[in-house]
Backbone bond lengths (Angstrom), bond angles and torsions (degrees), N, CA, C in turn:
res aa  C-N    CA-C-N  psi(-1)  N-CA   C-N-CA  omega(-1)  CA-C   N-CA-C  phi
1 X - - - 1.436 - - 1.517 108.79 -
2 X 1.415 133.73 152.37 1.203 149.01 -155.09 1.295 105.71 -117.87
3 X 1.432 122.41 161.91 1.183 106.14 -172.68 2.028 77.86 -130.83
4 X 1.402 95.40 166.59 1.457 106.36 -178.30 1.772 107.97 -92.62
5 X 1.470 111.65 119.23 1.735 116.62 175.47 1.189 126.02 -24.70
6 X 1.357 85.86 -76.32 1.633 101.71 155.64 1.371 144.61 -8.42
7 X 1.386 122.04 -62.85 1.372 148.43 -167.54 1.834 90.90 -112.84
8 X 0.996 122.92 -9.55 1.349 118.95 159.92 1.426 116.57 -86.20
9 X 1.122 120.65 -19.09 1.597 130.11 -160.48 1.692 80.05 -88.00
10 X 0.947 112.43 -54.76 1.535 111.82 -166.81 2.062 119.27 -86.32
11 X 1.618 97.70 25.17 1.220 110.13 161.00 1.311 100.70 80.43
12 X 1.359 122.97 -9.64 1.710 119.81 170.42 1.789 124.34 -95.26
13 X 0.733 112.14 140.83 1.278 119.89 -160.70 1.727 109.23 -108.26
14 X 1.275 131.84 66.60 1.177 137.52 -179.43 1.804 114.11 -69.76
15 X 1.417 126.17 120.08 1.665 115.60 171.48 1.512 107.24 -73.37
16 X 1.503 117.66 147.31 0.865 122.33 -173.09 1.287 101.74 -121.53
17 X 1.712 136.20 118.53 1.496 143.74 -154.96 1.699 86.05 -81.49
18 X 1.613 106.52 125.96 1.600 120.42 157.98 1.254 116.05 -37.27
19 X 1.366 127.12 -56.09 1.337 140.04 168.35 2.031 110.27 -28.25
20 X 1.619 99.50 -31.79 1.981 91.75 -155.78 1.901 74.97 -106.91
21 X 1.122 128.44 -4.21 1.673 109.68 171.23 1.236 124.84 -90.06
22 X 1.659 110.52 -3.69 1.981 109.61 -178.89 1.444 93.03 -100.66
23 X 1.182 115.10 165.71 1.334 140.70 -160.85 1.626 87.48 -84.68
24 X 0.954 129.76 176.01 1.366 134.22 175.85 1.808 99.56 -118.70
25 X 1.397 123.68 120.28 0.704 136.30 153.23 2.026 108.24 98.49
26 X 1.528 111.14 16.99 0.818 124.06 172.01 1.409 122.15 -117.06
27 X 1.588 116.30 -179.99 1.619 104.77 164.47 1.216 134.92 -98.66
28 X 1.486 100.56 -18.94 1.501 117.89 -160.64 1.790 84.57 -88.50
29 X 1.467 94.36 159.24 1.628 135.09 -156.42 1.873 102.05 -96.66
30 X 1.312 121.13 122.04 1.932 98.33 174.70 1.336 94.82 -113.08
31 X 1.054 134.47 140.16 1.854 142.32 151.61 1.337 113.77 -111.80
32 X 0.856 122.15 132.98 1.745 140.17 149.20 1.317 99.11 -45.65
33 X 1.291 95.45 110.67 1.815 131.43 168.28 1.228 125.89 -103.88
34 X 1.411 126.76 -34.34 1.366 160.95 -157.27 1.175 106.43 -130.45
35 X 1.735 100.62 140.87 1.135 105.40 150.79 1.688 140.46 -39.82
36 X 1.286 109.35 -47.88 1.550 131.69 161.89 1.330 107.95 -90.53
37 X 1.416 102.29 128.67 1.703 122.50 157.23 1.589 105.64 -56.29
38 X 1.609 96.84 130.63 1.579 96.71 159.14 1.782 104.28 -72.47
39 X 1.944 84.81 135.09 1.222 102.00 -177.34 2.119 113.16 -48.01
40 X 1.473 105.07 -28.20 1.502 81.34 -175.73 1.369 117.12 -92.30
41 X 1.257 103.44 14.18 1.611 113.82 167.41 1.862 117.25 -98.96
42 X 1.237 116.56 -15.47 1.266 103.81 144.40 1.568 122.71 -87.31
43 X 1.546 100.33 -37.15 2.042 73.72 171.12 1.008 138.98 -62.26
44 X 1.581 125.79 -9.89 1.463 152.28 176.65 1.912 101.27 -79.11
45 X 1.059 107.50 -22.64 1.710 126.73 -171.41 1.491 87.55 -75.42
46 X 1.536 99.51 -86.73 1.854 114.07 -178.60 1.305 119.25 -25.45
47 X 1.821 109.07 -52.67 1.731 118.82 -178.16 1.476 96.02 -48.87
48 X 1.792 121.15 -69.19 1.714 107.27 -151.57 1.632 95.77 -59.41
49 X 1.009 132.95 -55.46 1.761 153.85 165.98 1.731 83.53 -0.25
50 X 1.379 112.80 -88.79 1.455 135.87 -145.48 1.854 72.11 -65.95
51 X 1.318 124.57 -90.21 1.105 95.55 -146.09 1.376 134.49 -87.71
52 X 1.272 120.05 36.16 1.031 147.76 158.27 1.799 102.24 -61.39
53 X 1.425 101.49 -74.77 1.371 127.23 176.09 1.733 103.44 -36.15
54 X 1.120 137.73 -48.89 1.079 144.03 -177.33 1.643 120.57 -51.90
55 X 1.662 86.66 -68.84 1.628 94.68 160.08 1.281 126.16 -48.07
56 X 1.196 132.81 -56.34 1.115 111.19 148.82 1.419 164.24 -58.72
57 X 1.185 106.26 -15.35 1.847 122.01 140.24 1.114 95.49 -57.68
58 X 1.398 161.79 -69.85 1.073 152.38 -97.86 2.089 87.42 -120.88
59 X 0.530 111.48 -26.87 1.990 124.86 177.72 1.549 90.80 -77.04
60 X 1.480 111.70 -72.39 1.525 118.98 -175.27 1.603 109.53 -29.50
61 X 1.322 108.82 -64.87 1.739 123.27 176.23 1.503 105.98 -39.23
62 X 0.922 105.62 -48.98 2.240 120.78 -152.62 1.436 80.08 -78.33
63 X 1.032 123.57 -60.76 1.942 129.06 -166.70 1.634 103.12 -35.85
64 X 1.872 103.45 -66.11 1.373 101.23 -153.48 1.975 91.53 -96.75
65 X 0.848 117.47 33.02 1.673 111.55 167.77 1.723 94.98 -110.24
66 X 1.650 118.24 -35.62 1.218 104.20 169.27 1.224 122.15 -76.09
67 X 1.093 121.25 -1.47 1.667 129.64 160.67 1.242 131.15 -84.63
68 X 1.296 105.71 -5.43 1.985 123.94 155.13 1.828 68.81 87.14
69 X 1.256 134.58 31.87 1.787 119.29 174.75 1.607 106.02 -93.08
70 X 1.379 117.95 26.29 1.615 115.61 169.06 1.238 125.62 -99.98
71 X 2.030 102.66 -14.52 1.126 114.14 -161.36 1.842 97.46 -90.65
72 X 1.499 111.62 170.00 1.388 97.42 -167.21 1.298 140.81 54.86
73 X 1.914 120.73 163.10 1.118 104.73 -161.04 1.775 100.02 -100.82
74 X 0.930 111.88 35.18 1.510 124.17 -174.01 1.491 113.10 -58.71
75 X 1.770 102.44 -39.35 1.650 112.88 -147.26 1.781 89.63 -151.58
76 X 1.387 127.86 24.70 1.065 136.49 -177.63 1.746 112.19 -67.89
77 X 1.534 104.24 -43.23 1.845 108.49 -172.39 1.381 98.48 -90.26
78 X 1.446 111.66 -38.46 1.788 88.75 172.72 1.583 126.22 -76.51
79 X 1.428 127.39 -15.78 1.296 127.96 156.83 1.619 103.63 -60.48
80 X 0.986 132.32 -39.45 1.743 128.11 -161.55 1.451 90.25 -84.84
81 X 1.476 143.61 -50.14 1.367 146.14 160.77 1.620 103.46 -38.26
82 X 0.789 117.34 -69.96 1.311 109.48 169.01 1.436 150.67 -22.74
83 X 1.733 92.70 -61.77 1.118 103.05 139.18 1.880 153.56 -68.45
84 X 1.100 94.05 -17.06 1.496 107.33 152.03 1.457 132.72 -57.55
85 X 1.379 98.96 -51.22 1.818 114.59 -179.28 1.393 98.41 -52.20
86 X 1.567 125.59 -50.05 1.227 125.56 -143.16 1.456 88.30 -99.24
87 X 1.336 141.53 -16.92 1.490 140.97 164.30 1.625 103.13 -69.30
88 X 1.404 129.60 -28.10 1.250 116.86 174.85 1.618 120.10 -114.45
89 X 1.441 103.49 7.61 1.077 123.39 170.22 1.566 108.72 -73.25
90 X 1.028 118.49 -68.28 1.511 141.88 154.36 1.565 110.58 -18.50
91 X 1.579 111.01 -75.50 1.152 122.67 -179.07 2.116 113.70 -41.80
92 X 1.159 83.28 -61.72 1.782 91.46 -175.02 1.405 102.07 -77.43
93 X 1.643 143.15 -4.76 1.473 127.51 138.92 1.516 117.94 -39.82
94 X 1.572 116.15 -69.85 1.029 132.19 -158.66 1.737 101.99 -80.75
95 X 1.324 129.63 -23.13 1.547 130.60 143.44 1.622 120.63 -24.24
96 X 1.906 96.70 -56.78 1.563 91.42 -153.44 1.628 90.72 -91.50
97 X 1.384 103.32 -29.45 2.068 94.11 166.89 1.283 121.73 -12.52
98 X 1.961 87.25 -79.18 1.270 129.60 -172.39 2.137 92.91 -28.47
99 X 1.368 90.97 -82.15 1.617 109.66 -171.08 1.796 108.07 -46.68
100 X 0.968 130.83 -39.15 1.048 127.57 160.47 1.413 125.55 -59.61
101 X 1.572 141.46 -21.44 0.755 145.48 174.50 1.693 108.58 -83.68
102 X 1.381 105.26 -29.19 1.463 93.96 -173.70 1.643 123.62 -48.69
């Protein structure tokens, strides 16, 4: 396991899971060499991040609708919170895409 430059520079020692250093859907291998992450290895970071994050808003929702928790004003601002995260959850996926593709 790897530790992140970064958080090493600053005397902390964070593990970094093998799993979040390969490219997704490639073969080749990325490690932290540098002090700085190549930038398309954190936007590739952010993507699983963001949509990781999604799915789970998106579980959260499914959970409490199967819990009849939509009905009433009981659970009204955290369903609408909810839905927000995953409206800007969404949004800043397809942001760091975007930027990664450039």
């Amino acid at each position: 396991m790897s530790t992140s430059p970064i958080n090493a520079s600053l005397g902390i020692a964070f593990p970094i899971p093998r799993h979040r250093l390969a490219y997704r859907g490639a073969t080749r291998y990325l490690t932290y060499t540098s002090a700085m992450a190549d930038e398309d290895t954190v936007l590739e970071e952010a993507m699983d991040n963001l949509k990781e994050a999604g799915q789970r808003i998106r579980a959260t929702q499914s959970l409490m609708r199967s819990q009849g928790m939509t009905d009433g004003e009981n659970h009204r601002d955290l369903l609408t919170r909810l839905s927000t995260a995953l409206a800007m959850t969404e949004a800043a996926y397809l942001e760091a895409r975007r930027r990664r593709d450039l």
